[in-house]
C-alpha positions in Angstrom: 103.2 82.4 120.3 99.2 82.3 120.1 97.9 80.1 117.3 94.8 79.9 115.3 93.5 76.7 115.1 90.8 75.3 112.4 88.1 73.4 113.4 87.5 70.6 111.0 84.2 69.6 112.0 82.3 73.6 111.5 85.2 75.3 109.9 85.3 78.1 112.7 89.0 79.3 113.9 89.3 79.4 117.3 92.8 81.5 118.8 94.4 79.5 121.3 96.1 82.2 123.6 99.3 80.3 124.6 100.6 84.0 126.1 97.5 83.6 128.7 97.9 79.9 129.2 95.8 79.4 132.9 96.3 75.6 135.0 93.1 73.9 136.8 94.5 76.1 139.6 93.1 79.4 138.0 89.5 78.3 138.1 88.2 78.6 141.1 84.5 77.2 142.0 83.1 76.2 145.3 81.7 72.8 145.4 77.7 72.8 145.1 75.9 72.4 148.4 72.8 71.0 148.9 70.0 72.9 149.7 67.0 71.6 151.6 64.3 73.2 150.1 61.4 71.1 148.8 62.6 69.8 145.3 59.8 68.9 142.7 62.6 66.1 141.3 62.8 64.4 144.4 60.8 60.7 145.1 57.6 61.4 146.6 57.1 64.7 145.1 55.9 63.2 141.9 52.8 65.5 142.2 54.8 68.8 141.9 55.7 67.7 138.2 53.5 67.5 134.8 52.1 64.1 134.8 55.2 61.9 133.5 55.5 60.8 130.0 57.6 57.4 130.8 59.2 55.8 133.6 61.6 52.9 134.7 59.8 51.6 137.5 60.5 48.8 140.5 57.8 46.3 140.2 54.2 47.3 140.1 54.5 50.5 141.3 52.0 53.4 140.1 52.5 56.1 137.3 53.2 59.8 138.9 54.3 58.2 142.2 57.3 56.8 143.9 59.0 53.8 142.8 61.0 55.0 140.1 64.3 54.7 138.7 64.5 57.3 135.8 61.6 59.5 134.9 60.5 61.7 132.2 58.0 64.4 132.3 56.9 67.5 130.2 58.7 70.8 130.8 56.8 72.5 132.6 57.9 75.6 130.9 58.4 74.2 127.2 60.4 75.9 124.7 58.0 74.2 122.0 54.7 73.1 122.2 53.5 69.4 121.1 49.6 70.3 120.0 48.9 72.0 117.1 49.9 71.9 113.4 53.6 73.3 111.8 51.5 75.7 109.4 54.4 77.4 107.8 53.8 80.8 106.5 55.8 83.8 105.1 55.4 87.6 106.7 56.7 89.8 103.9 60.2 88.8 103.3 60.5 86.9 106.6 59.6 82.7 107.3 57.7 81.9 110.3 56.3 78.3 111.3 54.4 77.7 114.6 56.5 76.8 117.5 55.6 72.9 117.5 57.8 70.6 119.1 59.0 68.8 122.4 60.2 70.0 125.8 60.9 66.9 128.1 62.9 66.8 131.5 64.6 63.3 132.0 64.9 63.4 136.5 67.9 60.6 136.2 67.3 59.3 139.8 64.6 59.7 142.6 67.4 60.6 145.4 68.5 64.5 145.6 72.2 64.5 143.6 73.7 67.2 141.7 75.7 65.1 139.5 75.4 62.7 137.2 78.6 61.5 138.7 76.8 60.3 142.0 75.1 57.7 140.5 76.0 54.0 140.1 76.8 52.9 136.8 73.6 51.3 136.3 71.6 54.2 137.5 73.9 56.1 134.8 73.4 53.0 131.8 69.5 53.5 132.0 69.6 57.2 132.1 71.0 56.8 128.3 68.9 53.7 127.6 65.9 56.7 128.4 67.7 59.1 126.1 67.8 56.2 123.4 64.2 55.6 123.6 62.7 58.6 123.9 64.3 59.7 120.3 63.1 56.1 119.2 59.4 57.3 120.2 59.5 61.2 119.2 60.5 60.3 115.9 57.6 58.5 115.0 56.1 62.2 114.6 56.3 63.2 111.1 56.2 66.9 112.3 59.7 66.6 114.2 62.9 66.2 112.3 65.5 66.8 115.2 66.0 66.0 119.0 68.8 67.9 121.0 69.8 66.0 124.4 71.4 68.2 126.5 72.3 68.8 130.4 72.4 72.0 132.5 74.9 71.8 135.5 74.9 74.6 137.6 73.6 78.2 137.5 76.3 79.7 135.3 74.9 76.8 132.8 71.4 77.8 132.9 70.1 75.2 135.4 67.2 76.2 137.4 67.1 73.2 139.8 70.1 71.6 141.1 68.7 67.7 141.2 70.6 65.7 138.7 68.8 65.6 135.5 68.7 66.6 131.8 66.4 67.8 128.7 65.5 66.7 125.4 64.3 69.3 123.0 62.8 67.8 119.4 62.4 70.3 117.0 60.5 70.4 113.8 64.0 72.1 111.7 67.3 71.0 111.9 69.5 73.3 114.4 72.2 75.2 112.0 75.1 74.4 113.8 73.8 70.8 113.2 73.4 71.6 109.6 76.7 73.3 109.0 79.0 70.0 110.8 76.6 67.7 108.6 77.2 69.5 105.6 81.2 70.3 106.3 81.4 66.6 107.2 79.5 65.6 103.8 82.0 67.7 102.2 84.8 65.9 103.4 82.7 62.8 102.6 82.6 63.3 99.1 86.1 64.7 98.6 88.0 61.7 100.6 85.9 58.6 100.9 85.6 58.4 104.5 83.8 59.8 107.6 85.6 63.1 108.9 84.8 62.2 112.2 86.3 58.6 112.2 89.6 60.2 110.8 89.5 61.9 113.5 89.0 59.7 116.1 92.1 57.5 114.5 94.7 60.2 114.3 93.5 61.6 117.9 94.1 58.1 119.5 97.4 57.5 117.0 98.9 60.8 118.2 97.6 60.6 122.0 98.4 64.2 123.3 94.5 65.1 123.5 93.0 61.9 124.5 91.5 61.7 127.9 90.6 58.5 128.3 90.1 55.4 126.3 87.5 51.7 126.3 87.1 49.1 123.7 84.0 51.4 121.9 84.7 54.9 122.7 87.2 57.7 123.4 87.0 60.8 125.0 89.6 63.6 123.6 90.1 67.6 123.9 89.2 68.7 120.6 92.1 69.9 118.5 90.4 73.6 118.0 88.6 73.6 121.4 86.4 76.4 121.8 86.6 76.3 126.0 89.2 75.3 128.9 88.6 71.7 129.4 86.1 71.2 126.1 85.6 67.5 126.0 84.3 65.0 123.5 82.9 61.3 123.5 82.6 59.6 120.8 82.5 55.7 119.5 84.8 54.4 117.6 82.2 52.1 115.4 80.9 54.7 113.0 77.2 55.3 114.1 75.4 57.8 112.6 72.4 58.2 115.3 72.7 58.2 118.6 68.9 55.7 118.7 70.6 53.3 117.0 73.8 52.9 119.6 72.9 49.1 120.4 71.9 48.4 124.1 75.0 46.8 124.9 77.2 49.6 124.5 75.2 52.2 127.0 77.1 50.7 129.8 80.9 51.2 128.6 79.2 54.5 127.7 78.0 55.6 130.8 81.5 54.4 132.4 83.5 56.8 130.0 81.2 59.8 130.5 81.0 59.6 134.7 84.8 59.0 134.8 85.3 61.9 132.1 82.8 64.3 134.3 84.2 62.8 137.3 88.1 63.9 136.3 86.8 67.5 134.9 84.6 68.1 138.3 88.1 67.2 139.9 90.2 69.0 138.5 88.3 72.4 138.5 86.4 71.6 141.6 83.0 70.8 140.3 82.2 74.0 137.8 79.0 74.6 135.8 78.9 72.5 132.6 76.9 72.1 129.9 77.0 68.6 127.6 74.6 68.0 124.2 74.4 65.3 121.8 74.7 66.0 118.6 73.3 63.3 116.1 71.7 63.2 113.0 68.3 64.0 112.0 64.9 61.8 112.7 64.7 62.1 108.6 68.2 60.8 107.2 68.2 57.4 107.1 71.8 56.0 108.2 74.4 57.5 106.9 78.4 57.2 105.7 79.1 60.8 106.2 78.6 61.7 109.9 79.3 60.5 113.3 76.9 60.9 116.8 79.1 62.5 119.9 78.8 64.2 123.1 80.3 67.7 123.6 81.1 68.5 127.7 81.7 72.1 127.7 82.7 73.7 131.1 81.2 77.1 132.1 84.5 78.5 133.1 85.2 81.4 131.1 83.1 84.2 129.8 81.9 84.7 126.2 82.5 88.6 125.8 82.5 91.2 122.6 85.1 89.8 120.2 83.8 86.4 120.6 80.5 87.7 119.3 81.8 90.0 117.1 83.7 87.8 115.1 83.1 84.0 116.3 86.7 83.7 116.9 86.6 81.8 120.7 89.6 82.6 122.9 91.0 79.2 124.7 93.5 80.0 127.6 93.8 76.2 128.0 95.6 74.4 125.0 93.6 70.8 124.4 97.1 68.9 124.7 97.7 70.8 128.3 93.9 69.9 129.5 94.0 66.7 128.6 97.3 65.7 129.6 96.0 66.8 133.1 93.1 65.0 132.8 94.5 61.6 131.6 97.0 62.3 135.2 93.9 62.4 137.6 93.7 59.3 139.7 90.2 58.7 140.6 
């Protein structure tokens, strides 16, 4: 029979369709191919970009050229602008603020990949040592009060070019979805003593059916009301509240869980459009008890369609326990 699970994190209901229950199998997606047009993301094309904002660089080797490990450089279609002043405002009955923020593009390597999953762990360890700092910088700007990291994979996931790479979008509001798990996990907060998301993490890893895989510092699980086939979460198991303040140490067993995590969903669907996004907590909260940075994977394998929108009920085909237990089964 189909059940109705609760989401304890937003407090949506999502219907997991047991009757419809698909396998890996059922998904079929033809691995990506690369193409051999000219690619602005590529080493040596550093002058097809917007002049870079940072860069891990070998040696002495010049801004906007080649040399580079791991670049970052202005969208060159921003959602959000950086100039200009917030200037809030009402129209009648309606709130409007000017559309200040940041767009960046982090190119994770100078050599052609479409996956994050092609790189050597290092490569992968300074990619989210540049996701660190860049939040560290952009929240020096009093204007900004939230940064979304988040990665395109695939054209079904809204990626425009196929080179490995991934965004950052600061924003001078706090997202509402953010809002609403912050303020569902205060709740719990206040009611029980203790961070919603560590409970969580300790009964997921304690009962085992959803788990993916698990290190010394983080687990990866199928959420228990998973929205999507294959819907994947990382977490760590210290509670952090930020994702700028994950010490430096940590970004290596980090990048390790997400590349094997990727690596067992790209096998066992045969590489399919993804998005991930990390959620953490605003530039303007100081540390706090209540909530808990994580990465979301969420595979672009089924369509959203008119009940979904209608009511924000999600239909999962794919029950978490089934997913994961063919996940954790994958020998890489």
């Amino acid at each position: 029979m189909p059940e109705l699970r609760k989401d304890p994190v937003t407090g949506r209901w999502v219907i997991i369709a047991v009757e419809r229950a698909k396998r890996p199998d059922d998904f079929k997606f033809e691995a990506p191919q690369k193409k051999m047009s000219m690619c602005p993301f590529c080493g040596g094309n550093e002058h097809t970009t917007p002049p870079e904002i940072t860069a891990l660089r070998n040696g002495d080797s010049a801004r906007d050229k080649a040399g580079w490990r791991v670049r970052v450089v202005p969208n060159k279609f921003p959602a959000l602008m950086v100039e200009g002043e917030l200037e809030k405002r009402g129209e009648g009955m309606y709130d409007v603020i000017n559309g200040i923020g940041a767009h960046e593009v982090i190119i994770e390597t100078p050599q052609h990949e479409l996956s994050i999953t092609a790189l050597s762990d290092e490569n992968v360890r300074e990619v989210l040592w540049v996701y660190k700092d860049r939040l560290v910088d952009l929240r020096k700007d009093k204007r900004l009060v939230y940064g979304l990291l988040f990665k395109n994979v695939g054209e079904r996931a809204g990626a425009s070019l196929e080179h490995t790479h991934s965004q950052l979008i600061v924003t001078p509001i706090v997202p509402l979805r953010v809002k609403t798990e912050m303020n569902r996990c205060a709740e719990y907060y206040d009611f029980r003593g203790r961070c919603l998301f560590c409970d969580m993490i300790k009964q997921e890893i304690s009962n085992g059916v959803r788990v993916v895989m698990e290190e010394k510092n983080f687990v990866a699980f199928e959420p228990f009301a998973a929205r999507f086939p294959f819907e994947t979460w990382i977490l760590p198991k210290r509670h952090i509240s930020h994702y700028e303040a994950t010490e430096d140490w940590l970004l290596g067993e980090l990048g390790y869980v997400i590349k094997t995590t990727l690596k067992k969903i790209e096998t066992a669907i045969s590489h399919p459009p993804y998005n991930y996004l990390v959620h953490t907590s605003p530039f303007n909260e100081q540390a706090v008890d209540y909530y808990h940075w994580h990465f979301e994977i969420i595979p672009r394998i089924t369509r959203v369609a008119g009940f979904e929108w209608g009511t924000g009920f999600y239909i999962n085909a794919v029950p978490p326990e089934s997913a994961a237990q063919y996940l954790r089964e994958i020998r890489l």
